[in-house]
PyMOL Python script that loads the backbone (N, CA, C, O; Angstrom):
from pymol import cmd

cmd.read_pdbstr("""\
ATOM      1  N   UNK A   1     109.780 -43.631  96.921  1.00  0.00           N
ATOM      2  CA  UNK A   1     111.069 -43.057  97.291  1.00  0.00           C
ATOM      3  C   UNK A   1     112.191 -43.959  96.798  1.00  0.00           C
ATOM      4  O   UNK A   1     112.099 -45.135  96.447  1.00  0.00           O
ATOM      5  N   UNK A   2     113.253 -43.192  96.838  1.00  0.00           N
ATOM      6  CA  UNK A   2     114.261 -43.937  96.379  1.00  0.00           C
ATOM      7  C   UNK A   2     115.528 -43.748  96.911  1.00  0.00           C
ATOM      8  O   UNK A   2     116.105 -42.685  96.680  1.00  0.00           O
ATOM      9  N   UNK A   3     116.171 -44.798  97.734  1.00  0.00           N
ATOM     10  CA  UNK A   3     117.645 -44.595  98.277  1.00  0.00           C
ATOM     11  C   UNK A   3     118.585 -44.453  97.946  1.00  0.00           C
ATOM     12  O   UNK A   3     118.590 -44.344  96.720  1.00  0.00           O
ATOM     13  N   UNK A   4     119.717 -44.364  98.461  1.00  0.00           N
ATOM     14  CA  UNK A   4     121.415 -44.146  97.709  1.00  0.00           C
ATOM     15  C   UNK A   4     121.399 -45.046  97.485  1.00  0.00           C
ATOM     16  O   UNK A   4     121.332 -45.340  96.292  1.00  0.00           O
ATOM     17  N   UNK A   5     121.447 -46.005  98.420  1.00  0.00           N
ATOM     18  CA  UNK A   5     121.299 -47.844  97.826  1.00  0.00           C
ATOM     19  C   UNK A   5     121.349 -48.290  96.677  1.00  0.00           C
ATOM     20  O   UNK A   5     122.265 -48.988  96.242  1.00  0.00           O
ATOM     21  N   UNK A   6     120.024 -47.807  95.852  1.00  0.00           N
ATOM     22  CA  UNK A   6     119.492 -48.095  95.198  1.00  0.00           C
ATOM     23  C   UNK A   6     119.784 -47.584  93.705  1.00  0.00           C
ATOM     24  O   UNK A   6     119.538 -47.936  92.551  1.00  0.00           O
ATOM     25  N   UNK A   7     120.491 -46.488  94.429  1.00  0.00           N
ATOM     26  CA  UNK A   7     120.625 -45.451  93.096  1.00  0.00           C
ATOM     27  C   UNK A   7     122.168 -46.170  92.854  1.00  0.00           C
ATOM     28  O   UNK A   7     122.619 -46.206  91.709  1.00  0.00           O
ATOM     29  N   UNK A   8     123.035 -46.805  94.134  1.00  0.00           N
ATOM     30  CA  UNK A   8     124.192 -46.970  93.426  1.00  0.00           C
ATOM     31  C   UNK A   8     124.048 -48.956  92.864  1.00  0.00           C
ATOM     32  O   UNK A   8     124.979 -49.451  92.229  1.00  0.00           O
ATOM     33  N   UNK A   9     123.033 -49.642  93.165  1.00  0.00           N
ATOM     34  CA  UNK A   9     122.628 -50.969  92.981  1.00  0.00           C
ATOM     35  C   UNK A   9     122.628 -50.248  91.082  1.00  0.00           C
ATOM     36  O   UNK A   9     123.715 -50.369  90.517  1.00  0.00           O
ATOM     37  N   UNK A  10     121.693 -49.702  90.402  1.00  0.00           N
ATOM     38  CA  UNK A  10     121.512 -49.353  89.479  1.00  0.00           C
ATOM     39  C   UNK A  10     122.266 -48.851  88.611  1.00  0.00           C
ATOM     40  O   UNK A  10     122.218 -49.123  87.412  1.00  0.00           O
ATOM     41  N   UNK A  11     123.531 -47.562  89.488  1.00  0.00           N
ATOM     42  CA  UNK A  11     124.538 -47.156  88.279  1.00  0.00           C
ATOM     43  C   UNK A  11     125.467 -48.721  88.256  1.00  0.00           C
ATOM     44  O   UNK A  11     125.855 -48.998  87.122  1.00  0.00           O
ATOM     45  N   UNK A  12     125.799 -49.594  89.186  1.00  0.00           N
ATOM     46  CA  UNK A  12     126.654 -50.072  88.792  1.00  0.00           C
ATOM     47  C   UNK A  12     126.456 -51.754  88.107  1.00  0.00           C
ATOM     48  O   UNK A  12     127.170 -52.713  87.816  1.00  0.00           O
ATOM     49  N   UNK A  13     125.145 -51.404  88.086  1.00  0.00           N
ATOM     50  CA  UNK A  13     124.347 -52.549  87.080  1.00  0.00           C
ATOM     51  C   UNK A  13     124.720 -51.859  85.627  1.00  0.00           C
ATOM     52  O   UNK A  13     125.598 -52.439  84.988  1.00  0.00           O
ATOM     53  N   UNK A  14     124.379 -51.171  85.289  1.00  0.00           N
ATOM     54  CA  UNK A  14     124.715 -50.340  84.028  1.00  0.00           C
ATOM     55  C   UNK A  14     125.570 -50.757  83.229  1.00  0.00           C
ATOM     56  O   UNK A  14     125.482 -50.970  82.020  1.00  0.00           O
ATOM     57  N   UNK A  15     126.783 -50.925  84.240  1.00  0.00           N
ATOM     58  CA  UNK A  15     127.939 -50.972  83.428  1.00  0.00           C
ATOM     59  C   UNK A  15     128.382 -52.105  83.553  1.00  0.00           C
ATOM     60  O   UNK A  15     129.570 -52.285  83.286  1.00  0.00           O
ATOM     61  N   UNK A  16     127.335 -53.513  84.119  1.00  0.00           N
ATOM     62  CA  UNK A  16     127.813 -54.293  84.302  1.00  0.00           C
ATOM     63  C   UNK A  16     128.684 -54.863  85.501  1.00  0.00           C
ATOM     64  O   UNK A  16     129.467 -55.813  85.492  1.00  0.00           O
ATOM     65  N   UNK A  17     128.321 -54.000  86.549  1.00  0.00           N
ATOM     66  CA  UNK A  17     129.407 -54.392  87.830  1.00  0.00           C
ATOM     67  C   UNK A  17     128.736 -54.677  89.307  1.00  0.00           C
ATOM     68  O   UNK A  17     127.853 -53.957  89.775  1.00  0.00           O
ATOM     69  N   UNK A  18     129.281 -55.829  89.975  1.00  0.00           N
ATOM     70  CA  UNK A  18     128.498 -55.435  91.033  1.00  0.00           C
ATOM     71  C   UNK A  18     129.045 -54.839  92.391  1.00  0.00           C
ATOM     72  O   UNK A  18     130.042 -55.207  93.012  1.00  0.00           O
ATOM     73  N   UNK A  19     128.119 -53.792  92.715  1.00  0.00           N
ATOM     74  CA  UNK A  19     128.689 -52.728  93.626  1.00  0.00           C
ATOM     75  C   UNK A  19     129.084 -52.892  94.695  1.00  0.00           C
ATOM     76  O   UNK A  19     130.006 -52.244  95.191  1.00  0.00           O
ATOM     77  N   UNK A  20     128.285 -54.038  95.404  1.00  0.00           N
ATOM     78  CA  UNK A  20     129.191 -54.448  96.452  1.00  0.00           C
ATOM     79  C   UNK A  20     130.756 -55.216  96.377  1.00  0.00           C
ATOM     80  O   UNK A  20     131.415 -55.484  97.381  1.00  0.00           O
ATOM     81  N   UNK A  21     131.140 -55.470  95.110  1.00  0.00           N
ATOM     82  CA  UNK A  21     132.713 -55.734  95.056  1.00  0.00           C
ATOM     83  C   UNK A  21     133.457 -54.148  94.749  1.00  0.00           C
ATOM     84  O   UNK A  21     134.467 -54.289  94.059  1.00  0.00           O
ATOM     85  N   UNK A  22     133.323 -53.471  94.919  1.00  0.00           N
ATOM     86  CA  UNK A  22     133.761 -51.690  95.003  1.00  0.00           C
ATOM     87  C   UNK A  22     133.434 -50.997  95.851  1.00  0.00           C
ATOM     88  O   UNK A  22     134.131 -50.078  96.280  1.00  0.00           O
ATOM     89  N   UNK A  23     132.215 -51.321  96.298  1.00  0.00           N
ATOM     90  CA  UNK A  23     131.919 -49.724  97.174  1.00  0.00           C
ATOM     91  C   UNK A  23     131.955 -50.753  98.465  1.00  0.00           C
ATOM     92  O   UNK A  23     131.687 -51.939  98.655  1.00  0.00           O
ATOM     93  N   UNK A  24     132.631 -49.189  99.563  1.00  0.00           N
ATOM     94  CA  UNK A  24     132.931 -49.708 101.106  1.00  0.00           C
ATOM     95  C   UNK A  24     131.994 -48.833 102.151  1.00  0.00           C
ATOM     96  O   UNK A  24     132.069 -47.612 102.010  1.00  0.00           O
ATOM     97  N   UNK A  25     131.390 -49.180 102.866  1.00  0.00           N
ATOM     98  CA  UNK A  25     130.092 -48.131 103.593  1.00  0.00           C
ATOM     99  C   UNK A  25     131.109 -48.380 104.865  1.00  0.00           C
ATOM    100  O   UNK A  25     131.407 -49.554 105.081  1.00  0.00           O
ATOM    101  N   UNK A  26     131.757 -47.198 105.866  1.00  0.00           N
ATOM    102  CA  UNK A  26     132.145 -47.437 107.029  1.00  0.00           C
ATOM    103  C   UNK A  26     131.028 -46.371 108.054  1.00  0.00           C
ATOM    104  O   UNK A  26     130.853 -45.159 107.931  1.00  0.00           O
ATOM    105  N   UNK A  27     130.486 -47.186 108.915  1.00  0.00           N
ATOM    106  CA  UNK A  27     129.244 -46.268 109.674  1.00  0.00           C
ATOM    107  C   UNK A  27     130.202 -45.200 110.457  1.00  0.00           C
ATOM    108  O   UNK A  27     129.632 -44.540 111.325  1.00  0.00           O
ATOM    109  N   UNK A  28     131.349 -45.000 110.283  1.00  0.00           N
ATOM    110  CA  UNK A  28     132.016 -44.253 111.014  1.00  0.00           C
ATOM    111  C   UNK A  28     131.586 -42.359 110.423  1.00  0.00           C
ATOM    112  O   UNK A  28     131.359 -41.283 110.978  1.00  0.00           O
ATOM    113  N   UNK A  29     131.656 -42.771 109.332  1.00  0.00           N
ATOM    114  CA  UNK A  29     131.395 -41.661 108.487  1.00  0.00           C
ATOM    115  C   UNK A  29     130.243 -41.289 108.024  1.00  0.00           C
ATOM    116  O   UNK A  29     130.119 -40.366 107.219  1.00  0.00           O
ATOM    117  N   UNK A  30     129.223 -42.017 108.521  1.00  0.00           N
ATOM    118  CA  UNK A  30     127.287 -41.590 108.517  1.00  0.00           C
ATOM    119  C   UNK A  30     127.557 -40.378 109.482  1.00  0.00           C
ATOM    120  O   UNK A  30     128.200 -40.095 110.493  1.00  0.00           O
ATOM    121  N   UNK A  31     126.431 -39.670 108.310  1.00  0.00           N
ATOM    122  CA  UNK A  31     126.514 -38.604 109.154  1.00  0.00           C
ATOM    123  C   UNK A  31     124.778 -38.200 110.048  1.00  0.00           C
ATOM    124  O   UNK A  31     123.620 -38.308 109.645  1.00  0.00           O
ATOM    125  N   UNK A  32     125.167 -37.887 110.921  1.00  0.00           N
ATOM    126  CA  UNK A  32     123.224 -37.621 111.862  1.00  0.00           C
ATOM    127  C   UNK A  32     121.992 -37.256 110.773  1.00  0.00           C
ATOM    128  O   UNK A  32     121.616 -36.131 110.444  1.00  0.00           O
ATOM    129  N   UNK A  33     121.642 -38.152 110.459  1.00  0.00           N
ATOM    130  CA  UNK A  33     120.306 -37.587 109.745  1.00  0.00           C
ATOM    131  C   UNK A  33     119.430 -36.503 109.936  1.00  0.00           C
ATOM    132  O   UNK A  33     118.315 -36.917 110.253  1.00  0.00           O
ATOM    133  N   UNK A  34     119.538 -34.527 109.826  1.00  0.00           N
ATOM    134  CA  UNK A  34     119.036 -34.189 110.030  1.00  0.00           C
ATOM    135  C   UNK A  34     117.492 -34.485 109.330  1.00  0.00           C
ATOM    136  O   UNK A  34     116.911 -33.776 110.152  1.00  0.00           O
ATOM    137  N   UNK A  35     116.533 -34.909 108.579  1.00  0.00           N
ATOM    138  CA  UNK A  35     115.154 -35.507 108.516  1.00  0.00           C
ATOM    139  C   UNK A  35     115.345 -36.987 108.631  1.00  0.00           C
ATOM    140  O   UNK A  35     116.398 -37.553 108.340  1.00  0.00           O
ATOM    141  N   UNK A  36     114.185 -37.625 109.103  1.00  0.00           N
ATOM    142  CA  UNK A  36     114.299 -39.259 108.627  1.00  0.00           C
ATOM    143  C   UNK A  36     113.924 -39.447 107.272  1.00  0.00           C
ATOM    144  O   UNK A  36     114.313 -40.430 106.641  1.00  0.00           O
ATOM    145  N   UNK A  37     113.035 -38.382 106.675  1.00  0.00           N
ATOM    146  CA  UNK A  37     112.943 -38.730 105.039  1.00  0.00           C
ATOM    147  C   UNK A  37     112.461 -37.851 104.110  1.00  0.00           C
ATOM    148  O   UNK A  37     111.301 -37.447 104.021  1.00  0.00           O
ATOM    149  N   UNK A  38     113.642 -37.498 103.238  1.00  0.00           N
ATOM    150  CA  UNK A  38     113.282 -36.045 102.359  1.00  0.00           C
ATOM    151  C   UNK A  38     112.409 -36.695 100.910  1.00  0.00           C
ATOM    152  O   UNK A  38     112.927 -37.440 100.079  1.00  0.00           O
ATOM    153  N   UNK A  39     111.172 -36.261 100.885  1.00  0.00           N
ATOM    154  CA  UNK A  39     110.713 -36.368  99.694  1.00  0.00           C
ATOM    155  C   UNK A  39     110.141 -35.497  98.823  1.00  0.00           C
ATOM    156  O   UNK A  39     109.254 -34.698  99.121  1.00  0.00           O
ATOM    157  N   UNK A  40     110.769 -35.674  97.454  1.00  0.00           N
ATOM    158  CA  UNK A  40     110.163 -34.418  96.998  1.00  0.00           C
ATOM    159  C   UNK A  40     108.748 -34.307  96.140  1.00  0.00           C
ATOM    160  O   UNK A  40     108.443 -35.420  95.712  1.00  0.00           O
ATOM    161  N   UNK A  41     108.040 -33.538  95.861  1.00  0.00           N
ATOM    162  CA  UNK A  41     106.276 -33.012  95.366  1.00  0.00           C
ATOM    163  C   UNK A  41     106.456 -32.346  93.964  1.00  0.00           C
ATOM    164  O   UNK A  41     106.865 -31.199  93.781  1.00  0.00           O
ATOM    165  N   UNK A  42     106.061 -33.303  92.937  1.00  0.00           N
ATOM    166  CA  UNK A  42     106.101 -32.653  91.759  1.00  0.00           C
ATOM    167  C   UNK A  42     105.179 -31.856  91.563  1.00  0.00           C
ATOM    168  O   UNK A  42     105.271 -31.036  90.649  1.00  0.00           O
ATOM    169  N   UNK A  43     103.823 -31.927  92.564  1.00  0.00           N
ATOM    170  CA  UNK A  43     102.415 -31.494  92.023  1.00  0.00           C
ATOM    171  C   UNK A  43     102.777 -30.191  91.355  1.00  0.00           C
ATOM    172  O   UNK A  43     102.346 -30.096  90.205  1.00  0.00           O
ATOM    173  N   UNK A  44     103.325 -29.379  91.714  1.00  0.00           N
ATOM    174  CA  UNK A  44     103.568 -28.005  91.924  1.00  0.00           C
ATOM    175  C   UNK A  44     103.716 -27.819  90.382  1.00  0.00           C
ATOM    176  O   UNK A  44     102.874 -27.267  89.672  1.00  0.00           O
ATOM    177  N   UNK A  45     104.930 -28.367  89.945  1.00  0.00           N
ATOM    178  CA  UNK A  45     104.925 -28.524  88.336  1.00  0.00           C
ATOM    179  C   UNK A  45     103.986 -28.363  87.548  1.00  0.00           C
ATOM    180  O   UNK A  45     103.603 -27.501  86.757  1.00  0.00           O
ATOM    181  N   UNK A  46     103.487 -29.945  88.113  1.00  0.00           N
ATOM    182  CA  UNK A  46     102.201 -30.602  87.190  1.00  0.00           C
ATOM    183  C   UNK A  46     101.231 -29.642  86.961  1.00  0.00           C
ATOM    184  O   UNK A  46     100.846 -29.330  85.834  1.00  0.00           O
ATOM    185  N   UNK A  47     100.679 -28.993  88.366  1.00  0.00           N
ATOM    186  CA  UNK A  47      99.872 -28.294  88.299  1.00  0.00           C
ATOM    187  C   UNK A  47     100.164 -26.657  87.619  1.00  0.00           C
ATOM    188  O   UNK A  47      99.533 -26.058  86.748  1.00  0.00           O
ATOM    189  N   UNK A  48     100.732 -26.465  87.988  1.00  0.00           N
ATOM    190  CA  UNK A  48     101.440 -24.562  87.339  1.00  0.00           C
ATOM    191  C   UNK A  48     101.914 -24.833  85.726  1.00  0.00           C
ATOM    192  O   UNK A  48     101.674 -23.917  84.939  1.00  0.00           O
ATOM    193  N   UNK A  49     102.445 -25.810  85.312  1.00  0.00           N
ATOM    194  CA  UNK A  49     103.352 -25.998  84.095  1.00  0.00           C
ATOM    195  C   UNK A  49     102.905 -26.919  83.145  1.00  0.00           C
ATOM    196  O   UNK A  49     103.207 -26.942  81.952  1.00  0.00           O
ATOM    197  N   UNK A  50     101.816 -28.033  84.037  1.00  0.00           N
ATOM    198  CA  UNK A  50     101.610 -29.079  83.129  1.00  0.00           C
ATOM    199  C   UNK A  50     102.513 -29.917  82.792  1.00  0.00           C
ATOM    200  O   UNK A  50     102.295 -30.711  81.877  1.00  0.00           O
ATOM    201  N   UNK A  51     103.736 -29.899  83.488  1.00  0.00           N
ATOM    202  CA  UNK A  51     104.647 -30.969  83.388  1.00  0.00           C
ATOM    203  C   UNK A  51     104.642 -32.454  84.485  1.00  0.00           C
ATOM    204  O   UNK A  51     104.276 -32.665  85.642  1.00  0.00           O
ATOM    205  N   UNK A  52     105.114 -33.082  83.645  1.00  0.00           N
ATOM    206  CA  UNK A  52     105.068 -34.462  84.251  1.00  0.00           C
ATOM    207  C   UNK A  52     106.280 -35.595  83.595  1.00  0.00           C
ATOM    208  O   UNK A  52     106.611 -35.529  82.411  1.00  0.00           O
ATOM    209  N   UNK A  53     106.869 -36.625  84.558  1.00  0.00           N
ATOM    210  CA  UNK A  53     108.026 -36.854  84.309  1.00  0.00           C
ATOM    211  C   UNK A  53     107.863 -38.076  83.465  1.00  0.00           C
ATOM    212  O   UNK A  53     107.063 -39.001  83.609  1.00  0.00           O
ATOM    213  N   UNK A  54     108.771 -37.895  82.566  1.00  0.00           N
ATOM    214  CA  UNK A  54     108.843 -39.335  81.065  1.00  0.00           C
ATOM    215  C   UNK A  54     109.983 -39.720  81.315  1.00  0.00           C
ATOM    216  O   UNK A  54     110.496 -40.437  80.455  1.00  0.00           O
ATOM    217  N   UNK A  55     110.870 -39.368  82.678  1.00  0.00           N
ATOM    218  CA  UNK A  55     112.269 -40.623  82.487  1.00  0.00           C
ATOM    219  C   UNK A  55     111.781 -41.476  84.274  1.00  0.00           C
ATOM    220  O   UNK A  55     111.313 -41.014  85.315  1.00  0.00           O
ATOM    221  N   UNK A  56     112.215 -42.887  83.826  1.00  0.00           N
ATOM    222  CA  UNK A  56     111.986 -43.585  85.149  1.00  0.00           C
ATOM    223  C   UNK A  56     113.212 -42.811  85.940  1.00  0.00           C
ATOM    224  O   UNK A  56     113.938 -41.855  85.666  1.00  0.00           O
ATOM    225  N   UNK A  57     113.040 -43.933  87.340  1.00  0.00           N
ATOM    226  CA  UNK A  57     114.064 -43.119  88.028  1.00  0.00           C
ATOM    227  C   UNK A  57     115.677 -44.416  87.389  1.00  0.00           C
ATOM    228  O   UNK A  57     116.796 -43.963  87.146  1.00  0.00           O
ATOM    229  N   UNK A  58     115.438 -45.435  87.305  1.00  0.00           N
ATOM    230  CA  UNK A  58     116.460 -46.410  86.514  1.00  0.00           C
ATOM    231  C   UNK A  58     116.932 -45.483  84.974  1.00  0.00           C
ATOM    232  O   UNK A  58     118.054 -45.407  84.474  1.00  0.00           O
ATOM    233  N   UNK A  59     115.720 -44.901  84.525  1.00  0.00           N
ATOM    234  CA  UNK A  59     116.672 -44.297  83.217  1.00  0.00           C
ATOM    235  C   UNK A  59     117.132 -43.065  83.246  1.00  0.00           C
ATOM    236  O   UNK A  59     117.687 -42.654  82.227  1.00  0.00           O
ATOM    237  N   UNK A  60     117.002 -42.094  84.531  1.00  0.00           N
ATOM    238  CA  UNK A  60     117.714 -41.665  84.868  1.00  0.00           C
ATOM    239  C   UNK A  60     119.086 -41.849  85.826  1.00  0.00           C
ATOM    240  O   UNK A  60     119.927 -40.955  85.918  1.00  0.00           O
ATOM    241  N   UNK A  61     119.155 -42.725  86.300  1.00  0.00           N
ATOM    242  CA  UNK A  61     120.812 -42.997  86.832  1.00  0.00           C
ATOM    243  C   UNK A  61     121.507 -43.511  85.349  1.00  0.00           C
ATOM    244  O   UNK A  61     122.693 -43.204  85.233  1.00  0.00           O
ATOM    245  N   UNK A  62     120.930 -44.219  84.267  1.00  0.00           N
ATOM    246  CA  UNK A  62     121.428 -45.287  82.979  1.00  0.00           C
ATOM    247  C   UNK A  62     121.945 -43.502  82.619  1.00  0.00           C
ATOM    248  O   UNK A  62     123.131 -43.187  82.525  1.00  0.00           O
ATOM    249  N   UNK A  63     121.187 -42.850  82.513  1.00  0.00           N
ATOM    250  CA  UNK A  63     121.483 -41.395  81.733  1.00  0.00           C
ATOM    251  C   UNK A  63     122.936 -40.679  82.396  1.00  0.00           C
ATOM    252  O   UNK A  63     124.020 -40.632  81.815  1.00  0.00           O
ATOM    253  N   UNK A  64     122.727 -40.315  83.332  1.00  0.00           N
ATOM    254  CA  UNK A  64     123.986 -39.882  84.562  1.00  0.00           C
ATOM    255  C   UNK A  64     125.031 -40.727  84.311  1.00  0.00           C
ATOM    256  O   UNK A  64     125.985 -40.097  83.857  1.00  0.00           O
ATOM    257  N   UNK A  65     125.279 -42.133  84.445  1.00  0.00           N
ATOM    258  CA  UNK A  65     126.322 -42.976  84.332  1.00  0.00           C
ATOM    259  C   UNK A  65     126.645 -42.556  82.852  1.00  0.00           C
ATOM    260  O   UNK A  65     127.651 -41.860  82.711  1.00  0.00           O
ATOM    261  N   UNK A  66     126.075 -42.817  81.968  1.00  0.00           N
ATOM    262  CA  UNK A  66     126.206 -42.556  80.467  1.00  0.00           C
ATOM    263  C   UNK A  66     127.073 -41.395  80.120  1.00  0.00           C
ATOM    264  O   UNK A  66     128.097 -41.412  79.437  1.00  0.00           O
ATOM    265  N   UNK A  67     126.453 -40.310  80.744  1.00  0.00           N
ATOM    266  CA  UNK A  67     127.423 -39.275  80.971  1.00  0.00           C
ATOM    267  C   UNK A  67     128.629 -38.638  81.072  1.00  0.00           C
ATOM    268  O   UNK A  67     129.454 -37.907  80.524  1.00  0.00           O
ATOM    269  N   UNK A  68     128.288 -39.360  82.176  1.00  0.00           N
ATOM    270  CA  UNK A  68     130.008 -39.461  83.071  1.00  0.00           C
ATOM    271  C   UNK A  68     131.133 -40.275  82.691  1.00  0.00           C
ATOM    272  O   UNK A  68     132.314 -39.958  82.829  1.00  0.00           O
ATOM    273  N   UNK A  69     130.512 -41.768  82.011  1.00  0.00           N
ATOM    274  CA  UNK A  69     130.922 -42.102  81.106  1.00  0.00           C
ATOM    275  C   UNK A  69     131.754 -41.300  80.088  1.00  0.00           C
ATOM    276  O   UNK A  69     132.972 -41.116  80.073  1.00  0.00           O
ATOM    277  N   UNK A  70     130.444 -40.703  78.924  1.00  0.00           N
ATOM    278  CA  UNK A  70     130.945 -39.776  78.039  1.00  0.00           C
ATOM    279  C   UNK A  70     132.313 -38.808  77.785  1.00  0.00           C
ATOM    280  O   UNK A  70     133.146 -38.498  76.933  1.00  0.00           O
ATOM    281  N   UNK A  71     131.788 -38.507  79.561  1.00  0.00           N
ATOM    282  CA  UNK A  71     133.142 -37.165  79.978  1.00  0.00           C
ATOM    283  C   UNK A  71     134.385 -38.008  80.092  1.00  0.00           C
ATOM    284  O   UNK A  71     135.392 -37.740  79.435  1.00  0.00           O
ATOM    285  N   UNK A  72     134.316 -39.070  80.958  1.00  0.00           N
ATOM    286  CA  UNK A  72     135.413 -39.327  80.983  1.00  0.00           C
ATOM    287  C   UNK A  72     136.348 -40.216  80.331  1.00  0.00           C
ATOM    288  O   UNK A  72     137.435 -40.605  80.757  1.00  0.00           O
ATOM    289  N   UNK A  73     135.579 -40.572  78.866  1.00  0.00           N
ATOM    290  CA  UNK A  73     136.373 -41.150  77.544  1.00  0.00           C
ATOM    291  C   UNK A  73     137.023 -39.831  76.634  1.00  0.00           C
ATOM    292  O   UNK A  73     137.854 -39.773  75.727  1.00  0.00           O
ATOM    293  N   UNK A  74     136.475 -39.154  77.118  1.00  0.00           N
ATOM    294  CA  UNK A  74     136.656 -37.354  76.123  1.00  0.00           C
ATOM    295  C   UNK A  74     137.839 -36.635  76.594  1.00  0.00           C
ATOM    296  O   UNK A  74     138.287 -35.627  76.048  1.00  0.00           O
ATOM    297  N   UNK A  75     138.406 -37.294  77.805  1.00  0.00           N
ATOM    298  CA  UNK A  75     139.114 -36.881  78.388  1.00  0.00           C
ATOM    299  C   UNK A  75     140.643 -37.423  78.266  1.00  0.00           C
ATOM    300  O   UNK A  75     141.578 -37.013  78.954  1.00  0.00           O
ATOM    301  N   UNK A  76     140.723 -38.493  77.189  1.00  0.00           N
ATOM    302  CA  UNK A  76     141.690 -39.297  77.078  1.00  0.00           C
ATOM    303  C   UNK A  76     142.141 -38.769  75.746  1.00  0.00           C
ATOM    304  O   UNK A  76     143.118 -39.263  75.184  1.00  0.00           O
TER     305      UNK A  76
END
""", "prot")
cmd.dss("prot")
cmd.show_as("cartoon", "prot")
cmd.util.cbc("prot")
cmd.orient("prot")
């Protein structure tokens, strides 16, 4: 599994930054966890489609940041 944590430890490695000098967590604004932990089942894929995943979960946030990146130099 993999957390927000983790996912934002990673985009903001990317670009070279570290996230705890930017990002502010106030528990005021957590919201009630309806599950304690959503995970999701590729079998279903694998099995019906024969698919199976070739990006980590790190080169997918590098991909997303990249992106967003992209968009928002395109935009200038």
């Amino acid at each position: 599994t993999h957390s927000v944590r983790e996912l934002v430890e990673l985009a903001f490695a990317h670009v070279g930054l570290d996230w705890e000098k930017h990002v502010v967590s106030d528990p005021k604004f957590y919201r009630p966890a309806e599950v304690d932990l959503l995970l999701a089942d590729p079998s279903k894929a694998r099995n019906d489609l024969g698919w199976s995943p070739t990006v980590s979960f790190a080169g997918l946030v590098a991909m997303m940041v990249d992106a967003d990146l992209e968009r928002l130099s395109a935009r200038r």
